[in-house]
C-alpha positions in Angstrom: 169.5 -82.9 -132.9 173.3 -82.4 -132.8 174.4 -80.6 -129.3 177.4 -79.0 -128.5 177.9 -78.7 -124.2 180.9 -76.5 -123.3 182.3 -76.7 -120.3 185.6 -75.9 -119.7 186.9 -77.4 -116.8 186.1 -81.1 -116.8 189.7 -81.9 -116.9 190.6 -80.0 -114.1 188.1 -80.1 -111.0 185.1 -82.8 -109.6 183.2 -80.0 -109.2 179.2 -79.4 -109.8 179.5 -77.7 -113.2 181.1 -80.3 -114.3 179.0 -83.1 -112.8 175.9 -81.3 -114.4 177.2 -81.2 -117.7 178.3 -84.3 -117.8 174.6 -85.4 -116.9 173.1 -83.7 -119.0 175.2 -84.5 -122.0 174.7 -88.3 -121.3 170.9 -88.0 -120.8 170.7 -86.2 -124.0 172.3 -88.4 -125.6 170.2 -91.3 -124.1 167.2 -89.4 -125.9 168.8 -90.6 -129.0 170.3 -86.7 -129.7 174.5 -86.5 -131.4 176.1 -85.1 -128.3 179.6 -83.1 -128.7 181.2 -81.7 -125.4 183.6 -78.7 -125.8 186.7 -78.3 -122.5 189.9 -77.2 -122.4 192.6 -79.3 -121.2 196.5 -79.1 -121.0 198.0 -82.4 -119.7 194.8 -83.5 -117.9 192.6 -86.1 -118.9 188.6 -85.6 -117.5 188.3 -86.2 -113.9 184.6 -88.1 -114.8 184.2 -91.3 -116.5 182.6 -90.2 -119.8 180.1 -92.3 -121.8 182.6 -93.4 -125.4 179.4 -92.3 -127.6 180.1 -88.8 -126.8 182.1 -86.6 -129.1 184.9 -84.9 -126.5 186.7 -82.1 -128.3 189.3 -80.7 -126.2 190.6 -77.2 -126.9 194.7 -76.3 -126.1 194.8 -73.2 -123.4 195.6 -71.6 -120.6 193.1 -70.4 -117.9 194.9 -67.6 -116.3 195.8 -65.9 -119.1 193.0 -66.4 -120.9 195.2 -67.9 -123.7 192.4 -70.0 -125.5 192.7 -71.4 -128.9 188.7 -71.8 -129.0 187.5 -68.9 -130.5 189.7 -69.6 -133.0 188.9 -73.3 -133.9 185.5 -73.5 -132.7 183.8 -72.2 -135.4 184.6 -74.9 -137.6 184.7 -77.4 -135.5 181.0 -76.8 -135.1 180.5 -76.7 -138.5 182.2 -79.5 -139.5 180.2 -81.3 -137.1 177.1 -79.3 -138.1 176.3 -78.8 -134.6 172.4 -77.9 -134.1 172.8 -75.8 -130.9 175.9 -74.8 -128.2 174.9 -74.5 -124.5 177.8 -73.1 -122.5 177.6 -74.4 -118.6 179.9 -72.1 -117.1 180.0 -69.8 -114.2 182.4 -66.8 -115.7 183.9 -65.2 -118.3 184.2 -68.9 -120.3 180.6 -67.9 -121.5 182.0 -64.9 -123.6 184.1 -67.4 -125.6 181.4 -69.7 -126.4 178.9 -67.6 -127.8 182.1 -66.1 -130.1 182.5 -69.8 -131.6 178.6 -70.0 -132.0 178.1 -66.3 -133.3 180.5 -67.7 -136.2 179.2 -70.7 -136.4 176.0 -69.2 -136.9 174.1 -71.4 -134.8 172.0 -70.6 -131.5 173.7 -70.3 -128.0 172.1 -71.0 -124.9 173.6 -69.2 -121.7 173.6 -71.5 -118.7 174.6 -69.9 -115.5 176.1 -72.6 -113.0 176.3 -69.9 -109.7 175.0 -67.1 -108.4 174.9 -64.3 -110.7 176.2 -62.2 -108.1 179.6 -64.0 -108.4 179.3 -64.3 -112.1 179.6 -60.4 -112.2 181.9 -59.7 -109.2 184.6 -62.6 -111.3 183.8 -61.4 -114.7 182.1 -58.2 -115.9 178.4 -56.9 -115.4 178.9 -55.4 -119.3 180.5 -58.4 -120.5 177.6 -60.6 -118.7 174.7 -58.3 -119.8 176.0 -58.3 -123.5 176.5 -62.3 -123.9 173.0 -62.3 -121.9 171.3 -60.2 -125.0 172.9 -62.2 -127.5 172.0 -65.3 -126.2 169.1 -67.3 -127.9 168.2 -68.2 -124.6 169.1 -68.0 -120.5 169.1 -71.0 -118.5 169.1 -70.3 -114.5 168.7 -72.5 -111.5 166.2 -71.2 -109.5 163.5 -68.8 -109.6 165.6 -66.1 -107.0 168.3 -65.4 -109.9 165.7 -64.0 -112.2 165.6 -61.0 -110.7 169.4 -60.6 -112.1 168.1 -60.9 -115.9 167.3 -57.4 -117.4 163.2 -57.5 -117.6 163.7 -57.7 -121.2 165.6 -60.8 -121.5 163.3 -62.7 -119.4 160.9 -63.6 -121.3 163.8 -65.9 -122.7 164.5 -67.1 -119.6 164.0 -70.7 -118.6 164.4 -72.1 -115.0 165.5 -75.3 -114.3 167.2 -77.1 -111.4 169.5 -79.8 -111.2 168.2 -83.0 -110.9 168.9 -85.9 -108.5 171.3 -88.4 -108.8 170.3 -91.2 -111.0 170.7 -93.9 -108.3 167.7 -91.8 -105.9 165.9 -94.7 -104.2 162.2 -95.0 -105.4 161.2 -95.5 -102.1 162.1 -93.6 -99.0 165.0 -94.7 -97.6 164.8 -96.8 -94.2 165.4 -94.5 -91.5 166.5 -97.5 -88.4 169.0 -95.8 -86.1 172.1 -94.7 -87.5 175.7 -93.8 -86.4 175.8 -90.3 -84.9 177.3 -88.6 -87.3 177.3 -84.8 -88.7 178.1 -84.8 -92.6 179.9 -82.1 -94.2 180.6 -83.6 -97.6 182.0 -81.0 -100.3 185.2 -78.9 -101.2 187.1 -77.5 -98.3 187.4 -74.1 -99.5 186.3 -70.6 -98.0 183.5 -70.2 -100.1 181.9 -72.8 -98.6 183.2 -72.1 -94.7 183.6 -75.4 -93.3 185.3 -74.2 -90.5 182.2 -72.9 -89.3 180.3 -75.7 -88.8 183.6 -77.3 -86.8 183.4 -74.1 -84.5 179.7 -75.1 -84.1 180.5 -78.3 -83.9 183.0 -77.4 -80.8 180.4 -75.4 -79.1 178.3 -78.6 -79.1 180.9 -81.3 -78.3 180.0 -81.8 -74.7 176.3 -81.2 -74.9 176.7 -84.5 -77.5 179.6 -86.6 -76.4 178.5 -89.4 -79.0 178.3 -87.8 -82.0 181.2 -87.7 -84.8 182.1 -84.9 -87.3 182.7 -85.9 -90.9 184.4 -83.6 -93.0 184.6 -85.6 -96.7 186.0 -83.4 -99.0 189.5 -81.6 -100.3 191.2 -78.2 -100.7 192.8 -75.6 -99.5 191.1 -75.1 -96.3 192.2 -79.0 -95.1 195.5 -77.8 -92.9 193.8 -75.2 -91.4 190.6 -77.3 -90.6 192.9 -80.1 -88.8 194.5 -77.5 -87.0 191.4 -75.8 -85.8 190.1 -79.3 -84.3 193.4 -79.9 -82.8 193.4 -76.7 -80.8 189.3 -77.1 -80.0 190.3 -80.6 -78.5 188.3 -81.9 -81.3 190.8 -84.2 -82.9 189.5 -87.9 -81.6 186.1 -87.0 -82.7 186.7 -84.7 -86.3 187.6 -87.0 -89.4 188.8 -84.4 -91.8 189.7 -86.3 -95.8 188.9 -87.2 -99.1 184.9 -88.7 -99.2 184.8 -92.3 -100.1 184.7 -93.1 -104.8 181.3 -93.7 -103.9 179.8 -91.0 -102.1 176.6 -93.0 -101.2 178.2 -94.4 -98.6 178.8 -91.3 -96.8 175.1 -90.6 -96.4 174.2 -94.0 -96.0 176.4 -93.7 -92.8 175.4 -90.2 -91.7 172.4 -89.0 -89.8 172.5 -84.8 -90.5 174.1 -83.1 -93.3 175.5 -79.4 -93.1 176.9 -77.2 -96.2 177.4 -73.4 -94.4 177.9 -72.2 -97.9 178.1 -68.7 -98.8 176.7 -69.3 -102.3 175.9 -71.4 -104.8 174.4 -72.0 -107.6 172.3 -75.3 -107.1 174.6 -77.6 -104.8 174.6 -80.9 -105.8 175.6 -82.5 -102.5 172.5 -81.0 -100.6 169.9 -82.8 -103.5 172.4 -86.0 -103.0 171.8 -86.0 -99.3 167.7 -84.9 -99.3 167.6 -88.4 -101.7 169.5 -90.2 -99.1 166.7 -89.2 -96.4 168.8 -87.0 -94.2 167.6 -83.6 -93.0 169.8 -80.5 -94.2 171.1 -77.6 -92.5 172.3 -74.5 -94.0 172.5 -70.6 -93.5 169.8 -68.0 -94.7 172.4 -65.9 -96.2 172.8 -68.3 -98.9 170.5 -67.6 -101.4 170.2 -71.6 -103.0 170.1 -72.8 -99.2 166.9 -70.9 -99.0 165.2 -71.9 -101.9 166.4 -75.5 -101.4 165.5 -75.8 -97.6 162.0 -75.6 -96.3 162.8 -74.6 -92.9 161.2 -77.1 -90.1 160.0 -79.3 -92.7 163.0 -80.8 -95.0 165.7 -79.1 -93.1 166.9 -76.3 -90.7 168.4 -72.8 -91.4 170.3 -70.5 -88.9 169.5 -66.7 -89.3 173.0 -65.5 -89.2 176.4 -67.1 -90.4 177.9 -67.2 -87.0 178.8 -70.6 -84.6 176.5 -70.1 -81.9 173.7 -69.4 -84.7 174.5 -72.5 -86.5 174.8 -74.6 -83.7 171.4 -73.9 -82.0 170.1 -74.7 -86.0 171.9 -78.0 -85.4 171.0 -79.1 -81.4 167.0 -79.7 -82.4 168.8 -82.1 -84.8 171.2 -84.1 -83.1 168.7 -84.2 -79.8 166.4 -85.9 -81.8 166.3 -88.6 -83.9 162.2 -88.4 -84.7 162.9 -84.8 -86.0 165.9 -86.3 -88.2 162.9 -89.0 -89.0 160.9 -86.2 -90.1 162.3 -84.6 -91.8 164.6 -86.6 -93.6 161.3 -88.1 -95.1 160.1 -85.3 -96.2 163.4 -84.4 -98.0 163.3 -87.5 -99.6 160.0 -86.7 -100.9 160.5 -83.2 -102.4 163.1 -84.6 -104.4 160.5 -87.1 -105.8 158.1 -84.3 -106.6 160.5 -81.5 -108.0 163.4 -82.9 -109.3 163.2 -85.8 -110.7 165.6 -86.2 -113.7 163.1 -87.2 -115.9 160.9 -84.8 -115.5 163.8 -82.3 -115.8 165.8 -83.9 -118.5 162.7 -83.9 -120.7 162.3 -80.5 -120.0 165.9 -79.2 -121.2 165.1 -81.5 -124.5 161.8 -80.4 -125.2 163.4 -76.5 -124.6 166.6 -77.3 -127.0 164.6 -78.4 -129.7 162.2 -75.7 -129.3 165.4 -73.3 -129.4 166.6 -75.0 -132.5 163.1 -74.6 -134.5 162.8 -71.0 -133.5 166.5 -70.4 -135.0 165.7 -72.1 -137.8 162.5 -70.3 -138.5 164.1 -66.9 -138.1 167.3 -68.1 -140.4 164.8 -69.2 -143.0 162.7 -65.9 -142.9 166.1 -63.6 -143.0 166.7 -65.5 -146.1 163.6 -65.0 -148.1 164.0 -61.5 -146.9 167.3 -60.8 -148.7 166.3 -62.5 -151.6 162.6 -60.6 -152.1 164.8 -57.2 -151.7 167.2 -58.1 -154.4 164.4 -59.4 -156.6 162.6 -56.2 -156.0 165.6 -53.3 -155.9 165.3 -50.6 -158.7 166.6 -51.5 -161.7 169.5 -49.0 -163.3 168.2 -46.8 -165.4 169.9 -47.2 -168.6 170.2 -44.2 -171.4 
């Protein structure tokens, strides 16, 4: 099979879209499949080391203005590489230009939405999003709770599949000896993902924990303001606020709680990195993807409301004690094991492209025989 991945933005951000096609376009190719990946890039080169067997084509554009030159040469560059099958990872409008290049490619698209479809139509279009939805050959999703965003018609085209654990998950829990007091907040420091609540939690709890340590690992444009914030809580000597470590293991080797207050997602990556590290999670019920990540009590904790004093009672069970972090940390550990395991999950999305390819194939083949029984059969002209 010959696959084309689109994703636009591996030359510009180290962000989970692009992490997730990247793995999947390197486990695909590991199953022996031709794997091209379609970006855009200006003068950036992609911020992911990226397996040499792959096929990178990288389109001229400009994001902002929607300037791309892909609907334009994507066509043929999929035919000339007789590309079996586009799946656009994107979380926006991106998508719509995708499934142009594969409508004129003639080939089937798959639709993979990498966030909430909540944001997908507040940042794009509902009409736009409903129409590339229908034309799709089929509708990839995260987790079972975005379904009920696909029209009832569509679904039954649907698959669901999460993202899948990092390749380097240990396959045995991980030894839980004491570790260094230390609350994890590893991810972009952006509003979306309101870091500066958990260090206002954080600073309601400070006293109440004199050892423990915040680690904020991460960048964006939420840093200044996050170092200011600790300053004025009197938080400075025990808040380290910077870039996480090239290899991120090490921050949850040296942590003992993880926290991502997101607002929304679409399947973070960090919270599967640390739940294969063995550290309990923490997260807010207002995020949808928390939710169906977290088991409350059992792999993690989630506070009812996205305020500090809500978050930090989720957090005190935690850092009071360490049998609880034991706990469930193990159990974390565990669920990744059982429900997403990349095999198990890379197989899947192979087993469903080449099912998507046979089907399009099929129906190609029939239209074919079609058109040529009706000319066979049209009424001759009646000559006189």
């Amino acid at each position: 099979m010959n696959i084309a991945i689109a994703s636009s933005q591996i030359c510009y951000f180290r962000g989970g879209a692009e992490r997730a096609s990247l793995r999947l376009a390197h486990e695909m190719r590991s199953r022996g499949h031709a794997v091209h990946i379609l970006t855009v890039t200006g003068r950036y080169s992609p911020v992911y080391p990226i397996d040499p067997r792959l096929s990178v084509h990288f389109f001229p554009g400009i994001f902002f203005h929607r300037k791309l030159e892909a609907i334009a040469l994507g066509p043929a560059l999929l035919q000339e590489q007789r590309i079996d099958v586009l799946v656009s990872l994107e979380s926006d409008w991106k998508h719509a230009m995708w499934y142009a290049c594969s409508e004129r490619a003639q080939i089937p698209f798959v639709y993979s939405e990498r966030i909430t479809p909540t944001y997908v139509e507040d940042n794009w279009s509902r009409d736009e999003r409903l129409f590339v939805l229908e034309k799709a050959a089929a509708i990839h999703e995260l987790l079972p709770c975005y379904l009920k965003y696909i029209p009832e018609h569509l679904r039954s085209k649907t698959f669901i599949l999460p993202n899948a654990v990092p390749e380097t998950v240990a396959a045995q829990a991980p030894e839980r000896s004491p570790k260094p007091p230390i609350l994890l907040y590893l991810g972009r420091l952006t509003l979306q993902k309101r870091p500066a609540l958990l260090l206002q939690a954080f600073g309601l709890l400070a006293e109440e924990f004199p050892h423990w340590r915040l680690r904020m690992a991460g960048w964006g444009a939420q840093q200044e303001h996050l170092e200011s914030l600790a300053h004025s809580l009197g938080l400075a000597e025990r808040v380290v606020i910077g870039e996480a470590a090239k290899d991120t293991r090490l921050e949850y080797q040296q942590a003992s709680v993880y926290c991502l207050p997101t607002l929304f997602e679409g399947f973070p990556n960090a919270v599967l990195e640390a739940m294969s590290a063995g550290l309990p999670v923490v997260g807010i019920a207002d995020c949808p993807a928390m939710t169906a990540i977290i088991r409350h009590g059992v792999t993690g904790l989630l506070a009812d409301s996205p305020t500090p004093q809500a978050l930090a009672a989720t957090l005190r069970p935690l850092l009071t004690s360490e049998k609880a972090r034991r706990r469930m940390g193990r159990e974390a550990w565990r669920q990744c094991q059982l429900e997403y395991a990349g095999k198990r999950i890379f197989d899947a999305w192979d087993a469903r492209l080449c099912k998507i390819v046979e089907a399009f194939s099929t129906k190609k083949e029939r239209s074919s025989c079609r058109n040529i029984q009706e000319t066979d059969t049209c009424t001759p002209p009646i000559v006189t």
